[in-house]
C-alpha positions in Angstrom: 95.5 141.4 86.1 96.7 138.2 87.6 98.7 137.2 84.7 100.1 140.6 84.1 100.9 140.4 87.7 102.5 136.8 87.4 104.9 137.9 84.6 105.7 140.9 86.0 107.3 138.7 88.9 108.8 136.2 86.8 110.6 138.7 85.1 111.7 140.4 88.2 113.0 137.2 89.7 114.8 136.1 86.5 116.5 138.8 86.0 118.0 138.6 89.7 118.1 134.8 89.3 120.6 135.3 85.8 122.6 138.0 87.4 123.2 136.6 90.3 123.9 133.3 88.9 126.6 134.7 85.8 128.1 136.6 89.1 129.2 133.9 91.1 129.9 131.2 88.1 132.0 134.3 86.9 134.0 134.5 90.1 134.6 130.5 90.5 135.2 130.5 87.3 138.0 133.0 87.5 139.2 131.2 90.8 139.4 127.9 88.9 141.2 129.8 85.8 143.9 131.5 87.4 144.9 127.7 88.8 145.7 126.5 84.8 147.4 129.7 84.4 150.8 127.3 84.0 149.1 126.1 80.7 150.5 129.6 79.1 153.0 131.0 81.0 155.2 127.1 81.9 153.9 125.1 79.2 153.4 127.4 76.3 150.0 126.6 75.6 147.7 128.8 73.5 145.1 131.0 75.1 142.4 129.3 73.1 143.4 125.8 74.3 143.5 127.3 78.3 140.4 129.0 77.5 138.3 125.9 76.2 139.6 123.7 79.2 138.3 126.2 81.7 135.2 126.3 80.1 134.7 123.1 80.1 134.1 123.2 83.6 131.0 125.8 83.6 128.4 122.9 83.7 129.4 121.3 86.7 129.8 124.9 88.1 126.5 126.2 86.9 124.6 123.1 88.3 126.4 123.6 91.9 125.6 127.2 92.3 122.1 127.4 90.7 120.4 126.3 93.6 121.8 129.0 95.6 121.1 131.6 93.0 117.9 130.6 93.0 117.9 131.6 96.9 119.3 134.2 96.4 116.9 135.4 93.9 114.0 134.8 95.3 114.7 136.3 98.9 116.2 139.8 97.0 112.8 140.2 94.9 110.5 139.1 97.8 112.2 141.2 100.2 112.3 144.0 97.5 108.8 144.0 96.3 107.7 144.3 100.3 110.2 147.1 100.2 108.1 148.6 97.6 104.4 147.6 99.1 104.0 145.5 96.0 103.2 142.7 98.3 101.0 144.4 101.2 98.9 145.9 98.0 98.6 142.2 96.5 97.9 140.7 99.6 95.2 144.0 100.5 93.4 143.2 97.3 93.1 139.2 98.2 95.7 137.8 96.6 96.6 134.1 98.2 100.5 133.4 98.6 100.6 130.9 95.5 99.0 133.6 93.6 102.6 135.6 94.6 104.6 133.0 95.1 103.8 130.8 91.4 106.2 132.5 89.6 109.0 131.8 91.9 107.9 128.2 91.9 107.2 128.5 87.9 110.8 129.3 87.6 112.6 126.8 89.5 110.8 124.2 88.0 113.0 125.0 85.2 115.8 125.7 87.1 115.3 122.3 88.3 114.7 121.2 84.4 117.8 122.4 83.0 119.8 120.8 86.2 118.7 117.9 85.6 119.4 117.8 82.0 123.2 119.4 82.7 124.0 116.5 85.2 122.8 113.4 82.7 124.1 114.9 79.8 126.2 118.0 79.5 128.5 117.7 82.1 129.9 114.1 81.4 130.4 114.7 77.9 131.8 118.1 79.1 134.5 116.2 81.5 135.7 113.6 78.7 136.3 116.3 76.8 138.6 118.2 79.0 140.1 114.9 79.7 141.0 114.2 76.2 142.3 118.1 76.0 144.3 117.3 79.4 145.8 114.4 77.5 146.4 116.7 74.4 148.2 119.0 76.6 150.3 116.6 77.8 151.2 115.2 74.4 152.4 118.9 73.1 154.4 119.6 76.3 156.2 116.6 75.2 156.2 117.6 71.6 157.8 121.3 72.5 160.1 119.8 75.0 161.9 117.9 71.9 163.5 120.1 70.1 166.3 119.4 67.5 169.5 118.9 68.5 169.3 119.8 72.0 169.0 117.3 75.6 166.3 118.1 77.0 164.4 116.9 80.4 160.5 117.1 81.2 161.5 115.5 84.5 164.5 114.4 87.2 166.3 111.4 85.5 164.3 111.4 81.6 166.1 112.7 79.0 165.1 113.4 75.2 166.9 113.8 72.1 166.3 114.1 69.2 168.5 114.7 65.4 165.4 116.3 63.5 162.0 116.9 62.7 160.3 115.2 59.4 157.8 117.0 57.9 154.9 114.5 58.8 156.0 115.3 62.4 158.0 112.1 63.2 160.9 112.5 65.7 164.3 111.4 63.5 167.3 109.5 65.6 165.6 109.6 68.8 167.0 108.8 72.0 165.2 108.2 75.7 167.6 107.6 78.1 165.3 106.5 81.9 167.0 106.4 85.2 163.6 107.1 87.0 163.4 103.9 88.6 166.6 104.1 90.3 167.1 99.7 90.4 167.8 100.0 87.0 168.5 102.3 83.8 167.1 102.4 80.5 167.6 103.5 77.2 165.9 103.6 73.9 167.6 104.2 70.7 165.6 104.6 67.7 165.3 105.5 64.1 162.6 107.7 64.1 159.1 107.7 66.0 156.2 109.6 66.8 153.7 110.6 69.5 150.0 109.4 70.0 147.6 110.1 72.1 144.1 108.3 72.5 141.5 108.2 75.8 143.7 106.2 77.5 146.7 108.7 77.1 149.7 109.4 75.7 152.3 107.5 73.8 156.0 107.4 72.5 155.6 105.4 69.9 159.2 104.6 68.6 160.3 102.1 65.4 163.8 100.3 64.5 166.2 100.8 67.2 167.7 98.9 70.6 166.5 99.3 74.2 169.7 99.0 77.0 168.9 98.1 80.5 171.3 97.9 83.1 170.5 96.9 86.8 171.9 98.9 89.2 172.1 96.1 92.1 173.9 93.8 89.8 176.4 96.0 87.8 178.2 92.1 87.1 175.5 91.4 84.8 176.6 94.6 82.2 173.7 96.0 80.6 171.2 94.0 78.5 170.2 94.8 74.9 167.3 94.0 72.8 166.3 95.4 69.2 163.3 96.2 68.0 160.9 96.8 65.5 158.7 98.8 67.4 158.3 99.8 70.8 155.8 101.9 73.0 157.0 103.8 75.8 153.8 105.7 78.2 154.3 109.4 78.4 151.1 109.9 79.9 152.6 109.3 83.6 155.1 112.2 83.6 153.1 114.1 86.3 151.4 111.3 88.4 150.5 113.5 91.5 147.6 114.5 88.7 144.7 112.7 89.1 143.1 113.6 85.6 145.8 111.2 84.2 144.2 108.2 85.6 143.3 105.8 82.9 140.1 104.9 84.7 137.5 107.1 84.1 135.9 108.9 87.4 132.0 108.7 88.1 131.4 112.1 87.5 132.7 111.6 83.8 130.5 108.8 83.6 127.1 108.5 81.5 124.0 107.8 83.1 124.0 104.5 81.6 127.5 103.5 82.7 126.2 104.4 86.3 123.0 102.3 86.2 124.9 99.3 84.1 128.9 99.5 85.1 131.3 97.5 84.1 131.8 94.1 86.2 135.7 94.7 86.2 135.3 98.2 87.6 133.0 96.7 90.5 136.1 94.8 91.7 137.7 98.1 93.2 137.5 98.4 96.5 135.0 101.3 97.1 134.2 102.1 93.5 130.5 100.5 94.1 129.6 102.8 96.6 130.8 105.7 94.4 129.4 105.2 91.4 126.1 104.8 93.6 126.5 108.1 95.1 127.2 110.1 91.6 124.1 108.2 90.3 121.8 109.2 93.4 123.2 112.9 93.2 122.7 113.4 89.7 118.9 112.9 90.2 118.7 114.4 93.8 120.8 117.9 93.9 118.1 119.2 90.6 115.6 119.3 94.0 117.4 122.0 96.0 116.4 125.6 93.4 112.7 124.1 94.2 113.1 123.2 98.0 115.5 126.9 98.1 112.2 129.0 96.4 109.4 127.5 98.5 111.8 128.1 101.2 112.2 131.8 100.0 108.3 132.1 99.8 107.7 130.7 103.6 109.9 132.5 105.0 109.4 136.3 103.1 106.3 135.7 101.1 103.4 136.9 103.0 104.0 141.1 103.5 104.5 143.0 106.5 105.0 146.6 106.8 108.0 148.4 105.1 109.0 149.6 108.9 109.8 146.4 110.1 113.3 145.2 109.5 113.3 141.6 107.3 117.1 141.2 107.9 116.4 138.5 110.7 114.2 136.5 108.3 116.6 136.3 105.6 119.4 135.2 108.0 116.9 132.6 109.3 116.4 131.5 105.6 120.3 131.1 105.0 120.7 128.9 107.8 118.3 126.5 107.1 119.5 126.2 103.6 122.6 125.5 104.5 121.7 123.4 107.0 119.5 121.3 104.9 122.2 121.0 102.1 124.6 119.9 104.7 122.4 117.1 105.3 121.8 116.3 101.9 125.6 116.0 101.6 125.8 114.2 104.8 123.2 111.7 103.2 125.6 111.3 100.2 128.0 110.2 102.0 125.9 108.0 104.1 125.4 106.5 100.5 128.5 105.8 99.8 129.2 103.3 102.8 125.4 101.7 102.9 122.9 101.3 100.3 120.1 101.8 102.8 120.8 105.5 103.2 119.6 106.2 99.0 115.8 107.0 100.9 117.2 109.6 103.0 119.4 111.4 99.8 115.5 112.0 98.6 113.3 112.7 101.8 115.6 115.3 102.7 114.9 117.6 100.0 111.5 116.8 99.2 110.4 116.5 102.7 111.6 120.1 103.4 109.3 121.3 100.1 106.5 119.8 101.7 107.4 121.6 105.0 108.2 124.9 103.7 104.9 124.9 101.4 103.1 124.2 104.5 104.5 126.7 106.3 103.8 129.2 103.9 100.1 128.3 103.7 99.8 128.7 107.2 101.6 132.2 107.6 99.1 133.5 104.8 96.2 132.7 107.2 94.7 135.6 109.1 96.7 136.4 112.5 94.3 137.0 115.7 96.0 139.4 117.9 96.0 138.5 121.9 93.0 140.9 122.9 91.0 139.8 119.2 91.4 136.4 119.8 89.6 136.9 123.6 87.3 138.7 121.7 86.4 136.3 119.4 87.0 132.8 121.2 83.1 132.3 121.8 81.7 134.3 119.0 81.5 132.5 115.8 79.9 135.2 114.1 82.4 137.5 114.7 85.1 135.2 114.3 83.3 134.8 110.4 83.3 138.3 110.0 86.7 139.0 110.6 87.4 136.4 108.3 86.3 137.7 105.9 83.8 134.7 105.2 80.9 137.1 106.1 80.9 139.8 104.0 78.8 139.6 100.6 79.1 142.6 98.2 76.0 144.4 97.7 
């Protein structure tokens, strides 16, 4: 009966828990789409191409909302299953609050699991991959900007051109011609060439010709010019207002072992200790919240009362101390970032309110002594036994 009972819960509450959690992914998601719309309509991507980069960003959005799912979850099937006396029948026949509430927990210890797993593994590799498609996209925008026989401009003051196309794809009598800078102009004239692209970004990579410079501030000096057999001009900073182009990598695209060993050099930036810390401490502490969010759920709606009285109130109640705990647990992060001694404080948070909140729920399951009872009872050990419950044998 117990079992049957258990996975009838479990069921209940991961059914909620998967709807509730496609919902709102679905809805960020969408949010977070609509943004690279540009990719299609301004840059004359394909759909397929749009539609893998926004994907690529489901892990990290799974792994932020499942702990809120999870509350969410677990406070719509408790509150539902009081709704439906399921509760005041288990509780009527005996049944402790861990007996109800193991599923719940049962559940987001995978929830926790597969968090876990997402921040180490999936989502990092997930990351340099859409950074390597960001710096693919930025290599065909330049590729469909040059056309054959035409000027054309990805920017104020760079122009392209180019005589034709070979078959390999290398750009035939190409000319650059830079006045970006504005102290001086430049311009590359070259045979033929061809774009690259790597992890580091993208490059004009352009063979046999002359580069012209001429210095604005000294127009006495005329204009400079060099040959070459092969020169490499960076593409990748044509939009530098994007930080994705950034040749350094960013902790959250970071393996776990790049966190816990970085690179001396990168230590040198100012700050970049005290980040990489803070993605390494998050990564092991946000898997916590879908267990400290469904022991919350179970302290705060897991013992029954009758279907007349209104559980709104407690739901609320169970809201705002989520929120207010994962406010402090981003509060902590930050902490982390400036001082070292506040790592403790990223982990007592979360599992100090577990240990609260399944104290709390103990407690609530114990029998509650109305005023007049209590009087009743104070001296009377007997009676106090009896009401209990510890007194009564079956015959």
């Amino acid at each position: 009966m117990t079992t049957l009972f258990s996975r009838y819960v479990f069921r209940q509450v991961a059914n909620a828990f998967v709807i509730i959690l496609v919902t709102l992914t679905s809805i960020v998601w969408l949010a977070t789409a609509l943004k690279q719309l540009d990719l299609i309509v301004s840059q004359g991507q394909g759909f397929v191409l749009f539609l893998k980069m926004t994907l690529l960003t489901l892990p990290g959005l799974m792994a932020l909302i499942a702990p809120n799912a999870m509350l969410m979850a677990s406070l719509y099937t408790l509150d539902r299953m009081n709704g439906d006396s399921e509760l005041i029948v288990m509780t009527a026949s005996g049944a402790p609050v861990w007996r109800i509430g193991m599923p719940f927990v049962i559940l987001a210890s995978l929830v926790c699991l597969a968090s876990l797993i997402c921040n180490l593994y999936v989502m990092p590799a997930s990351m340099r991959e859409l950074r390597t498609l960001i710096t693919q996209v930025r290599t065909d925008v330049i590729s469909q900007v040059l056309q054959p026989g035409r000027f054309s401009s990805t920017e104020a003051g760079l122009t392209f051109h180019i005589r034709d196309r070979s078959p390999t794809g290398d750009l035939l009598g190409l000319l650059v011609h830079d006045e970006r800078d504005g102290k001086q102009v430049m311009s590359y004239l070259a045979d033929h060439g061809r774009i690259v692209s790597n992890d580091d970004g993208a490059y004009l990579v352009m063979f046999d010709g002359h580069v012209q410079r001429y210095e604005a501030k000294t127009p006495e000096k005329g204009a400079q010019i060099v040959a070459f057999d092969q020169y490499v001009l960076n593409i990748s900073d044509l939009n530098p207002k994007d930080a994705s182009a950034s040749k350094e990598l960013r902790p959250r695209e970071r393996y776990l072992s790049e966190l816990i060993n970085p690179d001396p050099d990168l230590l040198k930036g100012k700050g970049n200790v005290g980040q990489i810390r803070t993605e390494l401490h998050d990564r092991f502490s946000t898997p916590l919240y879908p267990m400290l969010f469904a022991f919350l759920a179970i302290a705060v709606l897991g013992h029954a009362r009758t279907t007349r009285e209104s559980r709104w109130a407690q739901i609320i109640m169970a809201f705002g101390i989520a929120v207010g705990l994962r406010v402090s647990g981003l509060t902590a992060s930050n902490l982390v970032t400036l001082n070292v001694a506040a790592v403790p404080l990223v982990y007592a948070i979360p599992l100090g309110a577990i240990l609260v909140a399944a104290f709390a729920a103990h407690v609530r399951m114990s029998p509650e002594l109305r005023s007049k009872l209590s009087l009743q009872l104070k001296f009377n050990p007997q009676n106090i036994k009896f009401w209990a419950g510890w007194g009564i044998q079956a015959k």
